[in-house]
C-alpha positions in Angstrom: 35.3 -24.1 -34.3 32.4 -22.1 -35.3 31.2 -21.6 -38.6 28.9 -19.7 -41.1 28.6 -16.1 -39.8 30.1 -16.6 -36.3 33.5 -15.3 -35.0 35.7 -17.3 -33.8 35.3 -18.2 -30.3 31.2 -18.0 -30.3 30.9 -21.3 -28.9 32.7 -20.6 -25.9 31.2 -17.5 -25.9 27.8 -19.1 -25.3 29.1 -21.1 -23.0 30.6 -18.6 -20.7 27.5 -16.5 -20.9 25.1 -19.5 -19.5 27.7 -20.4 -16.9 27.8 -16.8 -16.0 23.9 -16.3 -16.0 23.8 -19.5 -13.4 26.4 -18.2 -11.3 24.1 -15.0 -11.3 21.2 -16.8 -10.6 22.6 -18.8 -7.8 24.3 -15.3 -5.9 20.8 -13.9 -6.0 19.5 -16.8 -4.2 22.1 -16.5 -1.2 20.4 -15.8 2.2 21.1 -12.3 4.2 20.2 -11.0 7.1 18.6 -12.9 10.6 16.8 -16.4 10.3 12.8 -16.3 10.6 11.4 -18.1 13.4 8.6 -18.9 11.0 8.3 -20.1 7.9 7.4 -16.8 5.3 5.3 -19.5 3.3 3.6 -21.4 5.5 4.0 -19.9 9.0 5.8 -23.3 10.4 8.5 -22.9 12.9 11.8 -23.2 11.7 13.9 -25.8 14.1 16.5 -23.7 15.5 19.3 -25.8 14.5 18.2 -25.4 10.8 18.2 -21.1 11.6 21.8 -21.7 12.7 23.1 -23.8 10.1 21.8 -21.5 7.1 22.2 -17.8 8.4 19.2 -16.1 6.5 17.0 -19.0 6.1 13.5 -17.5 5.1 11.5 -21.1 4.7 10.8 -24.5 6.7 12.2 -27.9 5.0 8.4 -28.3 3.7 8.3 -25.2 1.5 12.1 -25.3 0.7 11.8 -28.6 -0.9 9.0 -27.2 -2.6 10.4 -24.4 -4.1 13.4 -26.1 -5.3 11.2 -29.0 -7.0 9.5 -26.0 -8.7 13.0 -24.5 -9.9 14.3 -27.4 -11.4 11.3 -28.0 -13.4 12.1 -24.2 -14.9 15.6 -24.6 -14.9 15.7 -26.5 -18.0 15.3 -23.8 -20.2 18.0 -21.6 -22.0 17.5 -17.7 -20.7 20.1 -16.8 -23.0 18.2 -17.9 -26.7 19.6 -21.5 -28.5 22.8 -21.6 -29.5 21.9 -21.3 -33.4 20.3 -18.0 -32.6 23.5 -16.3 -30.6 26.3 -17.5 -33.6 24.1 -15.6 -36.4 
């Protein structure tokens, strides 16, 4: 239900783009490769049942945390523009 100079369907458009964008976002953030014995932040050892239950890990439980806390407080912006902006 769109309206002014929008096509029909913009909404969901918009919609499928951001969903799209964080599905994106969260494949690039998937962990390859061998565990680290050692924290790439902070040089900590990485408990050996945390290298085995997350193939790839790359950080300790410290700096994950971290980095996560600092990603949320980014995440609440729109990448793709407001939705006013994308239906003109």
């Amino acid at each position: 239900m769109a309206s002014g100079w929008a096509h029909d369907g913009a909404v969901q458009d918009q919609i499928d783009a951001t969903v799209n964008s964080a599905v994106e976002r969260a494949r690039s953030r998937l962990t390859v490769g061998d565990s680290l014995e050692f924290c790439e932040e902070c040089d900590a050892e990485i408990p050996e049942r945390r290298r085995h239950a997350i193939p790839g890990v790359r950080l300790c439980i410290a700096c994950q945390s971290e980095f996560e806390n600092h990603d949320k407080a980014n995440s609440m912006y729109n990448r793709s523009g407001s939705k006013d902006s994308q239906l003109r």
